[in-house]
Backbone as numpy.savetxt, mean C-alpha at the origin, in Angstrom:
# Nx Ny Nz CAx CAy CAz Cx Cy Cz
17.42 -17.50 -12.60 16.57 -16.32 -12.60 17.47 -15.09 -12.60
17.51 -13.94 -13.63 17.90 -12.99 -13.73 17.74 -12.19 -11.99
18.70 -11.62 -11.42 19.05 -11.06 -10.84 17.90 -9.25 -10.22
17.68 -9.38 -11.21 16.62 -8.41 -11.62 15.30 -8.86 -10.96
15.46 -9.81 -10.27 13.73 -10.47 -10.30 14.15 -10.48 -8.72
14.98 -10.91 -8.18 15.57 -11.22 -6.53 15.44 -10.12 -5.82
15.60 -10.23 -4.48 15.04 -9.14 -3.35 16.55 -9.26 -3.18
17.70 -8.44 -3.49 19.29 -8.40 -2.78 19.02 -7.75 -1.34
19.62 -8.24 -0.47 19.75 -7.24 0.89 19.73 -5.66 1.02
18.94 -5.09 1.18 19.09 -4.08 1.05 19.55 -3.22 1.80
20.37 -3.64 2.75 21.36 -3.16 4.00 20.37 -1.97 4.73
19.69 -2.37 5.31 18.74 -1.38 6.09 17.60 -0.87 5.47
17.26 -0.82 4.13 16.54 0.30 3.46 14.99 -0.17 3.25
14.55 -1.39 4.60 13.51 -2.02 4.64 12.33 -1.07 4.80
12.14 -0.53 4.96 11.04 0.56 5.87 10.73 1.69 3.87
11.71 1.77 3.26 11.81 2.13 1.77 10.30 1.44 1.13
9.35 2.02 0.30 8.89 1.85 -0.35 9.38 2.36 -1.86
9.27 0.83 -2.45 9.51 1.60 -4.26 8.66 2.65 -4.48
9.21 3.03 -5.89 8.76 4.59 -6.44 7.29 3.82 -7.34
6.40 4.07 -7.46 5.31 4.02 -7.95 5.28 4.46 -9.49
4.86 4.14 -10.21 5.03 4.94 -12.17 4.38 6.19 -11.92
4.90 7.30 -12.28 4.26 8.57 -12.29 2.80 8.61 -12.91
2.08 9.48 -12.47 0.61 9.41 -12.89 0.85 10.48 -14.09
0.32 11.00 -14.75 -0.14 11.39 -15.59 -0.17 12.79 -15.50
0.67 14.03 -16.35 0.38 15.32 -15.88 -0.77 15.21 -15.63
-1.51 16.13 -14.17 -2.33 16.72 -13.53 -3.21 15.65 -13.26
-3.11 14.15 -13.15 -3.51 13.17 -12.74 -3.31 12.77 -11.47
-4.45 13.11 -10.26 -3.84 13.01 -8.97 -3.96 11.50 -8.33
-3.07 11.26 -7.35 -3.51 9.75 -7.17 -3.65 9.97 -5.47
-4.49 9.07 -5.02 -5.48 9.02 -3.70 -4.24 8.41 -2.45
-4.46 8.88 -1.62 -3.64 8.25 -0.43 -4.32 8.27 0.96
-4.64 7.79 1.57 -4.65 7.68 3.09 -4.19 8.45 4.15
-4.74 9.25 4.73 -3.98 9.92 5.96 -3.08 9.21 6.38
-3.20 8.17 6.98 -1.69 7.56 7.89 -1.31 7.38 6.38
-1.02 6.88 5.26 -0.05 6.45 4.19 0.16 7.95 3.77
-0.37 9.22 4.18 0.23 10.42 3.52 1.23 10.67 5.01
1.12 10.60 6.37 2.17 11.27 7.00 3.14 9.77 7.31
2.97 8.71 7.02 4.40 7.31 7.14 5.29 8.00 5.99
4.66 8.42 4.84 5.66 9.15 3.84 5.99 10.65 3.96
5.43 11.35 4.98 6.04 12.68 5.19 7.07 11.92 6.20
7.24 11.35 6.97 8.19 10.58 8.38 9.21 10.13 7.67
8.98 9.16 6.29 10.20 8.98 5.68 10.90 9.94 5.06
9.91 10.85 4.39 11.03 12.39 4.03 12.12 12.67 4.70
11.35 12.38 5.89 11.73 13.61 7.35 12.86 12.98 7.85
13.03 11.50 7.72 13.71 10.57 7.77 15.33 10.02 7.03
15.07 10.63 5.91 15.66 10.26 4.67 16.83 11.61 4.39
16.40 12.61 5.38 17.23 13.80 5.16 17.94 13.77 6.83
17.72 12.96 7.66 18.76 13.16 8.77 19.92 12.88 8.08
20.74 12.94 9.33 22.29 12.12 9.24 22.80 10.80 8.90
23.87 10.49 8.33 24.11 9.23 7.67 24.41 8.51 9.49
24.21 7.61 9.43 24.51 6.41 10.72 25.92 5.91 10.21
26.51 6.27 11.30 28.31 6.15 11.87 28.72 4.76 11.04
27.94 3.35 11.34 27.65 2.43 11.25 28.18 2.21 9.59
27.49 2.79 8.86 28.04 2.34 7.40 29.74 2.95 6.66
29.96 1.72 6.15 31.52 1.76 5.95 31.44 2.73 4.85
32.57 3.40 4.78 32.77 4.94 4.36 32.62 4.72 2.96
33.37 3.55 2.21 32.75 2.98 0.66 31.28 3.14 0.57
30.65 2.36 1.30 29.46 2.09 0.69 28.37 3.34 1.29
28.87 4.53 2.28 27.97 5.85 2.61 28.11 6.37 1.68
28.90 6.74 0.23 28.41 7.49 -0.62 27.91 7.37 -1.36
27.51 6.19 -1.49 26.04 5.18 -2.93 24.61 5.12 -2.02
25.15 4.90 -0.22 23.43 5.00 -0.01 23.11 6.72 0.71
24.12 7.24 0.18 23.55 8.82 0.82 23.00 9.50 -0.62
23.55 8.70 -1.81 23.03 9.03 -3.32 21.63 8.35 -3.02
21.71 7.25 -2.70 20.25 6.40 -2.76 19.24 7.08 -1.75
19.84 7.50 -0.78 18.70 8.12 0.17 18.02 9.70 -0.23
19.45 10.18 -1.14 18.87 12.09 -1.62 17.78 11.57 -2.90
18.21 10.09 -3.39 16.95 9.82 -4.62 15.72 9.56 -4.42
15.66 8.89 -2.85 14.43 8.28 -2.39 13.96 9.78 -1.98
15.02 10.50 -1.13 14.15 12.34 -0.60 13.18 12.29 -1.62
13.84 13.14 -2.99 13.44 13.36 -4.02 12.00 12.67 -4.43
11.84 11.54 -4.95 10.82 10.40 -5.45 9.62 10.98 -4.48
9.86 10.51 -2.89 8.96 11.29 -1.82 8.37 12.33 -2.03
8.89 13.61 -2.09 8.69 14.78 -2.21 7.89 14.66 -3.03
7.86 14.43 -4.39 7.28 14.51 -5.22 5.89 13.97 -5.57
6.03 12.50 -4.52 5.18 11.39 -4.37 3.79 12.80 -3.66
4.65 13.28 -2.12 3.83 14.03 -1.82 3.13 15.68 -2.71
3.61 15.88 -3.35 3.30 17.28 -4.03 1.97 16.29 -4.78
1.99 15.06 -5.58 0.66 14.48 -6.45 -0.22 13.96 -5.85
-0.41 13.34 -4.20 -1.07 12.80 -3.78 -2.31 13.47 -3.60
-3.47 13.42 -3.10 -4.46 14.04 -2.97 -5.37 12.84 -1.50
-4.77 13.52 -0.30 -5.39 13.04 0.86 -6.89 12.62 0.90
-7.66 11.47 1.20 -8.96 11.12 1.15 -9.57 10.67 2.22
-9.74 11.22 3.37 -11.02 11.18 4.77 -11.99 9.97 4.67
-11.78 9.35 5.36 -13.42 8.23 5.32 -14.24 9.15 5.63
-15.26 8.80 4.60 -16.84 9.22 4.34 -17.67 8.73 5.53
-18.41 8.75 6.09 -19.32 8.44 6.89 -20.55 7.47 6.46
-20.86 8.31 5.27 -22.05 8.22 4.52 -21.71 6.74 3.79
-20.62 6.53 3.59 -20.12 5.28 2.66 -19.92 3.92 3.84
-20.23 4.03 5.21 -20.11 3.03 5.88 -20.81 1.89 5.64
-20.55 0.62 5.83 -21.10 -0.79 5.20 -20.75 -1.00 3.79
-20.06 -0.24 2.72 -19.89 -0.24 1.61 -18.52 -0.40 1.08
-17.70 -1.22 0.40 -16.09 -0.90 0.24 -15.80 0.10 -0.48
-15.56 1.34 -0.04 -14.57 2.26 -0.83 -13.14 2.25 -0.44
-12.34 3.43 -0.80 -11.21 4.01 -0.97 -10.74 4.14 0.68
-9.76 3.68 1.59 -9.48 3.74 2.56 -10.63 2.46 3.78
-11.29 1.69 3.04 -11.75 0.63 3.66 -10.91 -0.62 4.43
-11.21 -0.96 5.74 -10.90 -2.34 5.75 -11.60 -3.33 5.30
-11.05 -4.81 5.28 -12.24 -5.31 4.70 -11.69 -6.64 5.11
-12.76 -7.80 5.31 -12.15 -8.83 5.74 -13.07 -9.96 4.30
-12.01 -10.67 4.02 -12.76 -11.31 3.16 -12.35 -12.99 3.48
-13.30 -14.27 2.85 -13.00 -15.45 3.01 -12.45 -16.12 1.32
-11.26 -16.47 1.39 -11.14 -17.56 -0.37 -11.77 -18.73 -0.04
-11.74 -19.02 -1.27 -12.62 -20.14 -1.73 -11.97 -21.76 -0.45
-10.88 -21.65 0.10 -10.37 -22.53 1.29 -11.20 -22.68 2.47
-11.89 -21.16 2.49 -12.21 -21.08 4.01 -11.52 -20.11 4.92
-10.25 -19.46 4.11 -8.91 -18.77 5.07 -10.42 -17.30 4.51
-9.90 -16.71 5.99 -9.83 -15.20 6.69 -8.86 -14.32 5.82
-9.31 -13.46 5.24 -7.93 -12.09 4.38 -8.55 -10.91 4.91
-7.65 -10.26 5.82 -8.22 -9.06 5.92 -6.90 -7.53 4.78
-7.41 -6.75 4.43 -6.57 -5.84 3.47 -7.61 -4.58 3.74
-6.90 -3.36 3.54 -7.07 -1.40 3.53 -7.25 -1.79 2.20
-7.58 -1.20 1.15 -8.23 -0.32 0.21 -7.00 0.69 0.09
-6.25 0.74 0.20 -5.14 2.30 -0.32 -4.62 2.53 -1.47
-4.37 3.84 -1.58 -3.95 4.07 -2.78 -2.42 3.47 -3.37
-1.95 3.63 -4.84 -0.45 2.99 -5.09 0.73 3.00 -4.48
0.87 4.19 -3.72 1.87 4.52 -3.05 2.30 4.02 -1.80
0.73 3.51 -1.49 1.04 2.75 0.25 0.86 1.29 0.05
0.97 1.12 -1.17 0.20 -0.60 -1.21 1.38 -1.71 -0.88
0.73 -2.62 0.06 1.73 -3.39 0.54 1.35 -4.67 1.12
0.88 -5.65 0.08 -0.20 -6.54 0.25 0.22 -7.62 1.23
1.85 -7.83 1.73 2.00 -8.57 2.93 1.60 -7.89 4.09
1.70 -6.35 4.39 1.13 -5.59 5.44 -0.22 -5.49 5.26
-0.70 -6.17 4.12 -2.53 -5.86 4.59 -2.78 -4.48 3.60
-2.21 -4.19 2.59 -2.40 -2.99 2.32 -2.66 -3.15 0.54
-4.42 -3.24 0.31 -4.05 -3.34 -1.24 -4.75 -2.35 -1.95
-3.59 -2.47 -3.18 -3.86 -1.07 -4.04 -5.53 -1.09 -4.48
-6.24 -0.08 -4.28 -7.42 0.45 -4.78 -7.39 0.07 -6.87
-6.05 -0.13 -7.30 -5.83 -0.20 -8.63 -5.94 -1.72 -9.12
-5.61 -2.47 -7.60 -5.89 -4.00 -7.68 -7.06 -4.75 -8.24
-7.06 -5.75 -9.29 -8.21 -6.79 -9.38 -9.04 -7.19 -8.62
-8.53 -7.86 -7.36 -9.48 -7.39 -6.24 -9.94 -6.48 -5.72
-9.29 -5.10 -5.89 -9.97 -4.14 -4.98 -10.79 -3.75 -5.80
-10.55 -3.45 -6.97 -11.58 -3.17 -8.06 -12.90 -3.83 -8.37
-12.99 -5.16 -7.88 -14.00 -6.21 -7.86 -15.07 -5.80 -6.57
-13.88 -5.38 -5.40 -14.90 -4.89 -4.40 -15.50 -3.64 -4.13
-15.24 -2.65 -4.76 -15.60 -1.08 -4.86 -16.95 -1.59 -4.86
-17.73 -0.83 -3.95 -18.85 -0.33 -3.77 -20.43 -1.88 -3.04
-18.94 -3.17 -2.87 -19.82 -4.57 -2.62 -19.19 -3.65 -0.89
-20.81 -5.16 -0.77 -21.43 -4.49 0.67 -21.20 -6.14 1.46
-20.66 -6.06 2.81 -20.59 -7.77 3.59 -21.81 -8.37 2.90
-21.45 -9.50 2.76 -22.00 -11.05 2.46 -22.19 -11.02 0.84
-21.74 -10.36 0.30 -21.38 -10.39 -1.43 -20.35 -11.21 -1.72
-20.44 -11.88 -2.80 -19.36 -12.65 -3.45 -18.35 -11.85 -4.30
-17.22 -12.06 -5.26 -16.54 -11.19 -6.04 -15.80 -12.32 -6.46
-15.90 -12.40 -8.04 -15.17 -13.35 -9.02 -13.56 -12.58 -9.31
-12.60 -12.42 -9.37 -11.42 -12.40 -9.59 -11.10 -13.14 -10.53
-10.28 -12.43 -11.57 -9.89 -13.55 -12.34 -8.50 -12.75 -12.31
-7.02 -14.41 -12.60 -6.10 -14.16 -12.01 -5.15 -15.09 -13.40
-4.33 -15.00 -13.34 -3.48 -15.97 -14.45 -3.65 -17.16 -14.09
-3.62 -17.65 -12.84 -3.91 -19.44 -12.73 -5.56 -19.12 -12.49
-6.02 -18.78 -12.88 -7.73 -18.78 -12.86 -8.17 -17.89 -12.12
-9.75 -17.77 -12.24 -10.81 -16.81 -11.29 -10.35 -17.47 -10.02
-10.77 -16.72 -9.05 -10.93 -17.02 -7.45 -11.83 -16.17 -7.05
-13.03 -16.95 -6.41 -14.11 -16.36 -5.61 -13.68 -16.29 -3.89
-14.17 -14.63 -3.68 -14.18 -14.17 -2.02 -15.01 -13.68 -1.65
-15.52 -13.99 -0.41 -16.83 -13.38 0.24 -16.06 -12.64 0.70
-17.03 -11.28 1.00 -16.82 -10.66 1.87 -17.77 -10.48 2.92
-17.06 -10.49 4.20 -17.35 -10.68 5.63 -17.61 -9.43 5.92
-16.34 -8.55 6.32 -16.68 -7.57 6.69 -16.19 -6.13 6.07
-16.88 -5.14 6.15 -16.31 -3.76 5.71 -16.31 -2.45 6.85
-15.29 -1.58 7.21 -15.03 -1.22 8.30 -13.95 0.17 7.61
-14.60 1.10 8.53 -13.37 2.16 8.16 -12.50 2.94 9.53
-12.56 2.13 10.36 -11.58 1.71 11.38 -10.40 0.96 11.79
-9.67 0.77 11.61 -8.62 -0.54 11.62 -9.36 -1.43 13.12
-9.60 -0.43 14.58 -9.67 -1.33 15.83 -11.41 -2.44 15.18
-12.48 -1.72 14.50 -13.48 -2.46 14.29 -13.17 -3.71 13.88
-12.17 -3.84 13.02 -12.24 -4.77 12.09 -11.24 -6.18 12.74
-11.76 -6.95 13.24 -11.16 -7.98 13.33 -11.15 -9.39 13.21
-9.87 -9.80 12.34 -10.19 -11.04 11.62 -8.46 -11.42 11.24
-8.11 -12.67 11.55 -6.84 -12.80 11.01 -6.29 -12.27 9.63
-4.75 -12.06 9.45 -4.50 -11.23 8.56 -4.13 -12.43 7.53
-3.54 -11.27 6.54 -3.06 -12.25 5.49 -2.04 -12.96 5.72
């Protein structure tokens, strides 16, 4: 397998989210209060001081890598466009939803609804741009949703919808 495809160590830079494909002049893309200030924290983050810790070779490729990630951020934040849970939309899956759903096994999935920038489907976090999330926009608990996937459709109920993280509880992914 090309090299290109592998997760290399990334000597600390775990907490790093990749850069997302730019949207589209004047194309804004949706984010989450907590997923808009975890990425103002990494800004804020990304411009301290280098840590003593890294050998003097390799601090000037990740102090390049960290002024690129500033950068990407910054920018990430200037396009985002912050989105409030609705009130009015409760019981319904939108944009910043939890949601607990069952696969066709019987297993419990619970996943946020967030926008591209925060999506992070081992943390529970899936993109609003997703096949699934797209399947569930606007389904209400005890609805089904067909997925179709390269090894086939997969059907998920959904259990529950919640725009709380403490409401919602159900084992994760």
């Amino acid at each position: 397998m090309s090299k290109a495809f592998t997760k290399e160590d990334g000597g600390g830079d775990e907490g790093l989210t990749p850069m997302r494909p730019r949207s589209a002049s004047g194309e804004r893309r949706y984010i989450t209060p907590e997923g808009y200030r975890a990425l103002q924290e990494e800004l804020l983050a990304s411009q301290g001081p280098i840590p003593q810790d890294w050998p003097e070779l390799e601090a000037g490729v990740r102090k390049r890598e960290r002024e690129r990630r500033a950068r990407e951020v910054a920018a990430i934040l200037e396009e985002v466009r912050v989105v409030e849970p609705d009130p009015s939309q409760a019981g319904r899956v939108f944009f910043g939803a939890w949601v607990v759903l069952e696969d066709e096994d019987g297993e419990p999935l619970r996943y946020r609804i967030v926008g591209p920038d925060e999506a992070d489907v081992k943390a529970g976090r899936l993109s609003v741009e997703s096949p699934l999330a797209r399947a569930l926009l606007g389904k209400e608990a005890g609805e089904v949703v067909l997925v179709e996937r390269p090894r086939g459709p997969v059907e998920y109920e959904l259990l529950a919808v919640e725009y709380a993280e403490s409401e919602v509880s159900a084992p994760g992914p």
